[in-house]
C-alpha positions as CSV (number, residue, x, y, z in Angstrom):
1,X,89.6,11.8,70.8
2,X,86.1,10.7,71.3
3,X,83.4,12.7,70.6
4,X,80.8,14.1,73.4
5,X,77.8,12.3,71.7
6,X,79.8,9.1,69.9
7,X,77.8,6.7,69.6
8,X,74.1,8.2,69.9
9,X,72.2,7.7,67.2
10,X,69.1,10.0,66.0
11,X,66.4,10.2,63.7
12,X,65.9,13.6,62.2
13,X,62.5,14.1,61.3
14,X,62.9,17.9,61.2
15,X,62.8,20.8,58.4
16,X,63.3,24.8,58.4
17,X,65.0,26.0,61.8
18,X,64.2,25.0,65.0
19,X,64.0,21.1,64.8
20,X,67.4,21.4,62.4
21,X,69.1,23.2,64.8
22,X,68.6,20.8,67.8
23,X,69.6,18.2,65.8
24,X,72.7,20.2,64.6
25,X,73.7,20.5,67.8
26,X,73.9,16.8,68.7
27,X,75.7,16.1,65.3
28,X,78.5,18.7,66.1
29,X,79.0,16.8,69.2
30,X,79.3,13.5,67.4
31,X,75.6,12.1,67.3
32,X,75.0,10.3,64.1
33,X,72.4,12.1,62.6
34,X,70.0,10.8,60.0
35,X,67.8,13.2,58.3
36,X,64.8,12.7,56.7
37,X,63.9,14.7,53.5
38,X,61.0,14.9,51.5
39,X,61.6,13.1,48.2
40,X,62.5,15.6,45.2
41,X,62.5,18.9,47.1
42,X,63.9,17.9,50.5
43,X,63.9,20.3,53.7
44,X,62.3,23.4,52.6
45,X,64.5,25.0,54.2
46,X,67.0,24.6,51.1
47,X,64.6,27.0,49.3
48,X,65.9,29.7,51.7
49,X,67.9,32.7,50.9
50,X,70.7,34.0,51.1
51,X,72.2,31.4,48.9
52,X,75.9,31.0,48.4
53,X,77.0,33.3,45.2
54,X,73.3,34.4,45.2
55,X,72.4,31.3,43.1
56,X,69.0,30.0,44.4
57,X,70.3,26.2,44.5
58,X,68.9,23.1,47.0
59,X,72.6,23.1,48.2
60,X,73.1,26.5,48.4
61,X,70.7,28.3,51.2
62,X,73.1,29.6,53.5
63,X,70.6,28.6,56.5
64,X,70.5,24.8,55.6
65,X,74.5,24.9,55.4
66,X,74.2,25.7,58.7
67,X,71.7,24.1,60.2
68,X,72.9,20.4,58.5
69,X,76.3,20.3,59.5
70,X,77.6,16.5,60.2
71,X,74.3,15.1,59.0
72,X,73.2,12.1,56.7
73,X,70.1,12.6,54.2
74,X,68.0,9.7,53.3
75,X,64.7,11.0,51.0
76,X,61.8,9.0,52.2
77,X,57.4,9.9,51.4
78,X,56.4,8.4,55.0
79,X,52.6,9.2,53.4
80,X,52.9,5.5,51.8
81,X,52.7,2.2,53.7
82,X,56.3,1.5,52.2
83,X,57.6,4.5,53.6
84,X,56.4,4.2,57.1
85,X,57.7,1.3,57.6
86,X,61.0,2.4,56.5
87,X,60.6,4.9,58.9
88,X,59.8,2.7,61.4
89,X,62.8,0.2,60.7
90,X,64.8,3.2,61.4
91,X,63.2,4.7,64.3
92,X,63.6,0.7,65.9
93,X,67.4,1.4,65.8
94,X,67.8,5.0,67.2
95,X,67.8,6.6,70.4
96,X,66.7,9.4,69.7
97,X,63.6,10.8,67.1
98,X,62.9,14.6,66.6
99,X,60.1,16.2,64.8
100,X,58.6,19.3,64.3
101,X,55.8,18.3,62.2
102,X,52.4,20.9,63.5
103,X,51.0,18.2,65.9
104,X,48.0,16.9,64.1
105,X,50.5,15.8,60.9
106,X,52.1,13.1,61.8
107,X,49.9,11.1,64.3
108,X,47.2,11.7,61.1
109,X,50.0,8.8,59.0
110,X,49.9,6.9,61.5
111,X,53.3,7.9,63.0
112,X,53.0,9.1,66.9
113,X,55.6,7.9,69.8
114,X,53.3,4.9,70.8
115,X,53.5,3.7,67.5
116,X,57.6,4.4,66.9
117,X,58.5,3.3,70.6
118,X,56.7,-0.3,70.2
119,X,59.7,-2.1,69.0
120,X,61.7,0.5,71.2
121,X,60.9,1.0,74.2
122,X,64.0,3.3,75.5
123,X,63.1,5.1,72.6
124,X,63.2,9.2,73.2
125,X,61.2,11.6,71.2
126,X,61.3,15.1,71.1
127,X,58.2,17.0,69.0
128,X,58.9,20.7,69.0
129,X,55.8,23.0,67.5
130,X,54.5,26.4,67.8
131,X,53.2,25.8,71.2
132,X,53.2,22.5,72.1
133,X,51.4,19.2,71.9
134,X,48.1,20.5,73.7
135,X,46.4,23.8,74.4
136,X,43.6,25.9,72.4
137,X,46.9,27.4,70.5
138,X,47.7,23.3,69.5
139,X,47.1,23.8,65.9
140,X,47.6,27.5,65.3
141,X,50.0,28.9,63.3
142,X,53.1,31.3,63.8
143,X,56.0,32.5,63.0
144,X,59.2,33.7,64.7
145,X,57.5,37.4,65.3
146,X,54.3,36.0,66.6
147,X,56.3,34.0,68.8
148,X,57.6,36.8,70.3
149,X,54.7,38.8,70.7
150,X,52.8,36.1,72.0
151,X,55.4,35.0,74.5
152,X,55.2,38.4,76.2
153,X,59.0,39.1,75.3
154,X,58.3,41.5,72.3
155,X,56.2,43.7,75.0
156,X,59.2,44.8,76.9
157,X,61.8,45.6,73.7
158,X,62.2,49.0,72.9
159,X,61.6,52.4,74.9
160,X,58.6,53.7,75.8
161,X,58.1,55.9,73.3
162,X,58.1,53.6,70.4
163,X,56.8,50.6,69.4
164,X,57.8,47.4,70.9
165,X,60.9,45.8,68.9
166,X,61.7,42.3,68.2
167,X,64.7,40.2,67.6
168,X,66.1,39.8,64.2
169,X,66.2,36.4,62.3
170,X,64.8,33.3,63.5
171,X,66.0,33.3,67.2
172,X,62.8,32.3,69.0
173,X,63.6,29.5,67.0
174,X,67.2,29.0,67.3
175,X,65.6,29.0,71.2
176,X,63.1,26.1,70.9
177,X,66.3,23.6,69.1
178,X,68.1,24.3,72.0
179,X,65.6,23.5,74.3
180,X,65.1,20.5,72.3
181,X,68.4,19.4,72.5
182,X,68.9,20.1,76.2
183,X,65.6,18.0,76.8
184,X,67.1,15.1,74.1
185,X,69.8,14.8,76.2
186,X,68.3,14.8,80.0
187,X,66.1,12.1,79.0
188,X,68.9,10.1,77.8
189,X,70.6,10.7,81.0
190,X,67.2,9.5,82.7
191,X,67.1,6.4,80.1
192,X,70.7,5.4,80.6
193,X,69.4,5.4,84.7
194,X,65.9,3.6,84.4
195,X,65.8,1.9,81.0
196,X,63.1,3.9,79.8
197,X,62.5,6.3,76.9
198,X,60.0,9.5,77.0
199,X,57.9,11.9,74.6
200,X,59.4,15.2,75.0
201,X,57.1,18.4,73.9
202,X,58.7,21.2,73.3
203,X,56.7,25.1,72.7
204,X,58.5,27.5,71.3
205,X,56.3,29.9,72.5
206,X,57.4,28.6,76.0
207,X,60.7,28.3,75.3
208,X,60.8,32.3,75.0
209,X,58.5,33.0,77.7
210,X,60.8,31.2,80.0
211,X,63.1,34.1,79.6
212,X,61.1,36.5,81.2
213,X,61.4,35.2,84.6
214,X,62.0,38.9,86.1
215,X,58.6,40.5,84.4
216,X,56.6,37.1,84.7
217,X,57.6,37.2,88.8
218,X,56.8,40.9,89.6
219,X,53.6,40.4,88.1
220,X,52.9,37.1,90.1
221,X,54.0,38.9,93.3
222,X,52.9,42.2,92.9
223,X,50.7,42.9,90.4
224,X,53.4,44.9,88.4
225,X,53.2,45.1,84.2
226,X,56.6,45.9,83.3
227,X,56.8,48.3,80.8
228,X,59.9,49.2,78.0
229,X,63.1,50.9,79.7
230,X,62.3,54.7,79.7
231,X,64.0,56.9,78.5
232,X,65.3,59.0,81.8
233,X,65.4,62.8,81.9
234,X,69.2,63.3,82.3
235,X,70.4,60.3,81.0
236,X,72.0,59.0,77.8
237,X,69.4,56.2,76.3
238,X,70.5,52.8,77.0
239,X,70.6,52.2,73.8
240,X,72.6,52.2,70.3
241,X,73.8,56.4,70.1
242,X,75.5,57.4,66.9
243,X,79.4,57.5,66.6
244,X,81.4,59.3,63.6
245,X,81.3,56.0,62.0
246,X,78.6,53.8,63.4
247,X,76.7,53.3,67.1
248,X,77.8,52.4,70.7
249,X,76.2,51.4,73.3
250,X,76.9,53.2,77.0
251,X,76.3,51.8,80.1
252,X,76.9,53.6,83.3
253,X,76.5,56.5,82.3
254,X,76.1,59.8,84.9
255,X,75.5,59.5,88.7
256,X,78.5,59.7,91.3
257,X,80.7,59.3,88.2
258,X,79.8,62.6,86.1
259,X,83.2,64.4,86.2
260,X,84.8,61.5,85.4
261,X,82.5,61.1,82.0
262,X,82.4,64.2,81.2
263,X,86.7,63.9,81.4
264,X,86.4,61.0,79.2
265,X,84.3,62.3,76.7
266,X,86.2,65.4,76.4
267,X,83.5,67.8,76.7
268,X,84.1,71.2,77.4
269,X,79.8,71.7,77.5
270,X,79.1,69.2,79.7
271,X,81.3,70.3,82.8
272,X,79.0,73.1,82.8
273,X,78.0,73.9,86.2
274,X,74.2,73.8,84.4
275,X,75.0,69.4,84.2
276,X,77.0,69.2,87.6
277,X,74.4,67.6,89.4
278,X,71.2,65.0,88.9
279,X,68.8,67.6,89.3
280,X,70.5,70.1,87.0
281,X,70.5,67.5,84.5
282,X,67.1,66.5,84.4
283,X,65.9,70.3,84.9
284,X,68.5,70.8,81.7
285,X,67.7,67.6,79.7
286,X,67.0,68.6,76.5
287,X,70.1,70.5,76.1
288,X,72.5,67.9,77.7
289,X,70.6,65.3,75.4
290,X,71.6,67.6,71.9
291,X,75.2,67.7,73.6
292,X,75.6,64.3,74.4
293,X,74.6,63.5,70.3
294,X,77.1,66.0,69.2
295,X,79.3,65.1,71.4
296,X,79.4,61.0,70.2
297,X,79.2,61.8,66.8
298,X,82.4,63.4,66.9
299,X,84.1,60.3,68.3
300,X,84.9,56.8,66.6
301,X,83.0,53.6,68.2
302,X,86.4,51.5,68.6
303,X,88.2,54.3,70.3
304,X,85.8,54.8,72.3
305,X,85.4,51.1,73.1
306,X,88.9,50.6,73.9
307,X,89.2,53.4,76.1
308,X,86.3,53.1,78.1
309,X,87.2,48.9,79.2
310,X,91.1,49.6,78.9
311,X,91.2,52.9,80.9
312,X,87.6,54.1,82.7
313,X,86.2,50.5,83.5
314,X,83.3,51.5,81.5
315,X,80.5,49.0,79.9
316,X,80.4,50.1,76.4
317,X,80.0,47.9,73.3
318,X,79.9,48.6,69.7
319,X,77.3,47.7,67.4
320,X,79.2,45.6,65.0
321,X,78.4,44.8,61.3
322,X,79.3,41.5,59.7
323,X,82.9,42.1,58.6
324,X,83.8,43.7,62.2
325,X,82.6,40.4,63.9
326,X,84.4,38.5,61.8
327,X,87.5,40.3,62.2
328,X,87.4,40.8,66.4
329,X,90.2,40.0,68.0
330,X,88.4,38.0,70.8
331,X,86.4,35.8,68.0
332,X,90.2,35.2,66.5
333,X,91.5,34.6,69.8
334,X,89.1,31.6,70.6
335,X,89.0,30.2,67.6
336,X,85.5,30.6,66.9
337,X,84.9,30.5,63.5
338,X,85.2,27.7,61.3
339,X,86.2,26.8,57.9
340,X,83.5,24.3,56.0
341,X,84.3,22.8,52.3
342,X,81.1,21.7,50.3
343,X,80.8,20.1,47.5
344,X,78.6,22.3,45.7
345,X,78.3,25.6,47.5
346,X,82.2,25.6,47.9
347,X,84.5,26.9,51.2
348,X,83.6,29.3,53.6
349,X,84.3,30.0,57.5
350,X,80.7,29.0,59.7
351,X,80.1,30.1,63.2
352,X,81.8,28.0,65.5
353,X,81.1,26.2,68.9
354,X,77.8,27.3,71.4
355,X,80.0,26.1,74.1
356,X,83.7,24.8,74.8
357,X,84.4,21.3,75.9
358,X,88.1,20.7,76.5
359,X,88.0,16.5,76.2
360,X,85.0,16.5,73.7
361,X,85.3,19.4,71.5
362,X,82.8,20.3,68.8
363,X,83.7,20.0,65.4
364,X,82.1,20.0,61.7
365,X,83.5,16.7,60.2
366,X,81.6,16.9,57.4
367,X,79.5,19.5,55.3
368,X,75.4,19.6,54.9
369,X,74.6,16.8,52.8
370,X,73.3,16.9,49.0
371,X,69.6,15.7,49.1
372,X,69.3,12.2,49.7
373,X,73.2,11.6,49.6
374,X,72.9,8.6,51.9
375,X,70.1,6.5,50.5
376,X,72.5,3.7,49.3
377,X,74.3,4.0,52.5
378,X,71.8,3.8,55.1
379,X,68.6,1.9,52.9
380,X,71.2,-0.8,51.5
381,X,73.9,-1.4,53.8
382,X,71.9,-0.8,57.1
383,X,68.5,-1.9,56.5
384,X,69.2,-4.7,53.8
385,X,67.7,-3.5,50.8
386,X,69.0,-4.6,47.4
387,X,70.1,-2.0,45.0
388,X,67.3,-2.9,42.3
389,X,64.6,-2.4,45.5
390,X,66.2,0.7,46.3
391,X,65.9,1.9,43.1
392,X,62.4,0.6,42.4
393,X,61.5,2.6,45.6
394,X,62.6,5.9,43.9
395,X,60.8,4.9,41.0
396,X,57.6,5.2,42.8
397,X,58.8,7.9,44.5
398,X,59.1,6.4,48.1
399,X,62.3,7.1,48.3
């Protein structure tokens, strides 16, 4: 069965998350991937934790696993003359080049799409960056919690009465490589049409702003901040309430529906008279909010889970640690996570596909690769370098 992206060849000029991740995608689809690593250390995103059996090892961070699936790793210093042309050899034969270099670095060795697309003109590149290729912010720098803040997302996370929350991990990130790839792959559409290759800028910054379309539009059309969700008199927070052994979160909670809740949750206090109606409940709120805790901390989050989808047609969803995603039955069902052998950090099961194709299914044919595991592969038998000028390159440390 062919793959999605057989046949599509890209240069990986990316390190630590959100480049990797874009160019992850288009390897799981069957995109030969070449990535580029800095000679010695490599992405430096092998320096980060967690590491497989907590040893801090190059082929061990957890993240680069992840994020270097089906890839090749050449090591090349693109500082030297030797080693931009290299680059350049290989840039002459790809489709597609991604970097996400801050946007002064590369076009200060000499390297900018002009200069890559001369001997390729159908050549696309995608640069990804904290905010983009232009802009007073060009050259600042971030990282994924300024992102957020600055992208106007972080503002509206949390309640009102708090501090505004943001996302865990690197998903502002994880954002921008999608982009990226999305973008990578529209342009190749529009080069397969017209012949013609494209520079692509992609802003992480932009990339989360672009999920605020509801706040971002009742501001342009009527002036309207939107604030946190409040915390309504009356109402059970939309948000995580203890269980005896964890959190849930309840949706649709109260209105038309109260004696119908208050059946569900068993609740001899809250069919008081005192709760029976809106008004009561707001004028009574602090007292149905200490009920409503006791009352869910008496219950277990599955049970409740099952019997509100199952029975009540209820939105509620538990908060689930590590081991209870990995054991849910709808993850199992589909198939979603995969197994991975390496070489050096050993077996383990990965998350699986983003998406589901049916005649071009995702797949992990191959582990992350060791640092610099396909010099001889791709410097020798693909550009025409002997052995003893491969290895002289490494001597000077080109290579």
């Amino acid at each position: 069965m062919a793959a999605a992206l057989e046949g599509i060849k890209v240069l990986d000029l990316t390190h630590h998350v959100a480049g990797p991740y874009c160019t992850k995608l288009m390897a799981d689809f069957g995109a030969e991937v070449t990535k580029v690593e800095r000679p010695g250390s490599g992405d430096p995103a092998r320096a980060m934790p967690p590491f497989a059996g907590d040893d801090p090892h190059p082929d061990k961070s957890l993240p680069f696993l992840y994020l270097n699936t089906n890839k090749r790793s050449v090591t090349l210093n693109f500082k030297s003359d030797t080693g931009r042309g290299l680059l350049h050899r290989m840039a002459a034969s790809s489709d597609i080049v991604v970097e996400n270099f801050r946007p002064r670095s590369l076009p200060a060795m000499g390297i900018t799409y002009e200069s890559l697309s001369r001997d390729n003109p159908e050549l696309v590149m995608v640069s990804i960056s904290n905010f983009g290729q232009t802009g007073p912010y060009r050259d600042y720098e971030a990282t994924d919690i300024v992102e957020y803040a600055l992208s106007g997302l972080q503002y509206i996370f949390g309640s009102n009465e708090r501090e505004p929350l943001k996302h865990a991990f690197s998903q502002a990130q994880y954002k921008a490589g999608a982009n990226a790839a999305s973008a990578a792959l529209i342009a190749m559409y529009h080069r397969m049409m017209t012949g013609e290759g494209q520079r692509i800028d992609i802003s992480i910054q932009e990339s989360i702003a672009t999920g605020l379309r509801d706040t971002t539009l009742a501001y342009a059309y009527t002036g309207q901040v939107k604030w946190r969700q409040p915390r309504e008199a009356g109402e059970i927070p939309r948000s995580p309430v203890a269980t005896s052994d964890g959190h849930i979160v309840p949706i649709a909670f109260g209105g038309p529906n109260w004696d119908s809740i208050v059946e569900f949750l068993g609740s001899e206090e809250l069919a008081d008279e005192k709760f029976s109606t809106p008004d009561l409940r707001v004028r009574n709120s602090a007292e149905l909010d200490r009920i409503v805790t006791e009352t869910f901390a008496a219950l277990e989050k599955f049970d409740l889970f099952y019997r509100a989808n199952r029975i009540r047609g209820l939105i509620y969803g538990v908060v689930q640690d590590a081991s209870e995603l990995r054991e849910n039955p709808q993850y199992d069902h589909r198939d979603y996570f995969r197994e991975v052998s390496h070489p050096v950090a050993g077996t383990a099961e990965i998350p699986g596909p983003p998406l589901n194709m049916e005649g071009t299914p995702w797949a992990v044919n191959s582990p992350a690769p060791t640092l610099g595991q396909h010099n001889r592969e791709v410097y020798c038998d693909e550009l025409g370098l002997s052995a003893d000028e491969l290895a002289r390159l490494v001597s000077e440390g080109v290579v």
